[in-house]
C-alpha positions as CSV (number, residue, x, y, z in Angstrom):
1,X,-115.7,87.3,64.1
2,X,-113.6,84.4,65.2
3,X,-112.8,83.8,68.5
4,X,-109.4,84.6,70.1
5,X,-107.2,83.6,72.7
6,X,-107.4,87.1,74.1
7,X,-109.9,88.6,76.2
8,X,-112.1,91.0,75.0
9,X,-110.3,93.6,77.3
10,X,-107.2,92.5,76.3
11,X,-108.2,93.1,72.4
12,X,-109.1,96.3,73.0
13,X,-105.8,97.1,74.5
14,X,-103.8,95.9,71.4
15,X,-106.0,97.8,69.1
16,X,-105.3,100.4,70.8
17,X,-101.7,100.2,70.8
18,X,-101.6,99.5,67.1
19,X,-103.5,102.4,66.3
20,X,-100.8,104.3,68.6
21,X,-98.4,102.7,66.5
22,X,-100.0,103.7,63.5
23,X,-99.8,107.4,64.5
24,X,-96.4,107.2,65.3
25,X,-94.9,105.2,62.6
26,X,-96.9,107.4,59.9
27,X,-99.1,104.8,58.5
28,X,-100.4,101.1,58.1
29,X,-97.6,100.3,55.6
30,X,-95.0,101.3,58.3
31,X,-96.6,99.0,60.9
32,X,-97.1,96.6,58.5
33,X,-93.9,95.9,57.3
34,X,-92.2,95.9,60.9
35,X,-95.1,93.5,62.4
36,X,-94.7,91.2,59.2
37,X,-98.4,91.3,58.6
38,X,-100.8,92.8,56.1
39,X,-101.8,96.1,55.6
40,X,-105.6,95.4,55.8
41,X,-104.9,92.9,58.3
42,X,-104.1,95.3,61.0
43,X,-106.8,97.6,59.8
44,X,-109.2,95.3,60.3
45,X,-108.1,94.3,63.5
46,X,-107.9,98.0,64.9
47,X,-111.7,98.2,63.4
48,X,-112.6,95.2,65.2
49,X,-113.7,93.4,61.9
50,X,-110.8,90.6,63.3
51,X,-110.0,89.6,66.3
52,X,-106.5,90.5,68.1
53,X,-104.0,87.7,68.3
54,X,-101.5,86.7,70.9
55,X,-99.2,86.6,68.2
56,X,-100.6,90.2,67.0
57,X,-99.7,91.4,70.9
58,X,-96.2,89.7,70.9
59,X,-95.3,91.6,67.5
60,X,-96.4,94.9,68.9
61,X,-94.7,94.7,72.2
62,X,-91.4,93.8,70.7
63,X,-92.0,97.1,68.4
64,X,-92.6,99.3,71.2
65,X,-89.9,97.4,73.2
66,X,-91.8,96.9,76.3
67,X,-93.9,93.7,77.7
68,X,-96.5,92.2,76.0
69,X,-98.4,92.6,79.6
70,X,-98.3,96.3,79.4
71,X,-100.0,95.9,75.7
72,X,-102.2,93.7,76.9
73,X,-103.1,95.7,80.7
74,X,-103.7,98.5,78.7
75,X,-100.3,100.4,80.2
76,X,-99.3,101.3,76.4
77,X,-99.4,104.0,75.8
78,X,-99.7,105.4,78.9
79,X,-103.0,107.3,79.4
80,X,-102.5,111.0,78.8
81,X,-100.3,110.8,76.0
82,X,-100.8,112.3,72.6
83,X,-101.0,109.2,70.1
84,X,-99.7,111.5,67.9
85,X,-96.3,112.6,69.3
86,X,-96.2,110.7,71.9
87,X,-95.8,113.8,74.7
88,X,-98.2,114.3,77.0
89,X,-98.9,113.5,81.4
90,X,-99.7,110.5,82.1
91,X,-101.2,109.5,85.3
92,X,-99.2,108.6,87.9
93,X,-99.8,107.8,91.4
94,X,-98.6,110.3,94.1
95,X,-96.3,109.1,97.0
């Protein structure tokens, strides 16, 4: 695997949210299209057989339309939430 400019945290964190993505957008063809990249491209990277790239974690933030450090903290999707319909509690601190 070649190296990335990502941290090995932050890799996990965008395979996460493309696989998220995957669920909701009802495929790797979906995804693919919107992200301008391959179909296998994205599958390998969400089965770690590539590495994550910032570029990678830019494309998938502006599809979720939020940061790209939420993708890569981890903060999308929020923990709790079904990566299939996307309801679900996610934590949140109490006041």
């Amino acid at each position: 695997m070649k190296t990335s400019d990502l941290t090995v945290d932050e890799q996990k964190h965008v395979r996460a949210a493309l696989r998220f993505l995957r669920a909701r957008c009802g495929g790797w063809a979906n995804v693919a299209k919107v992200l301008r990249f391959g179909e296998s491209t994205l599958s390998d990277v969400a089965n770690e057989r590539r590495t994550a790239t910032p570029v990678l974690a830019f494309r998938v933030a502006r599809l979720a339309k939020i940061g790209v450090d939420d993708v890569l903290a981890g903060r999308f999707p929020p923990p709790g939430t079904c990566p299939y319909c996307g309801h679900g509690t996610p934590t949140t601190s109490a006041s």
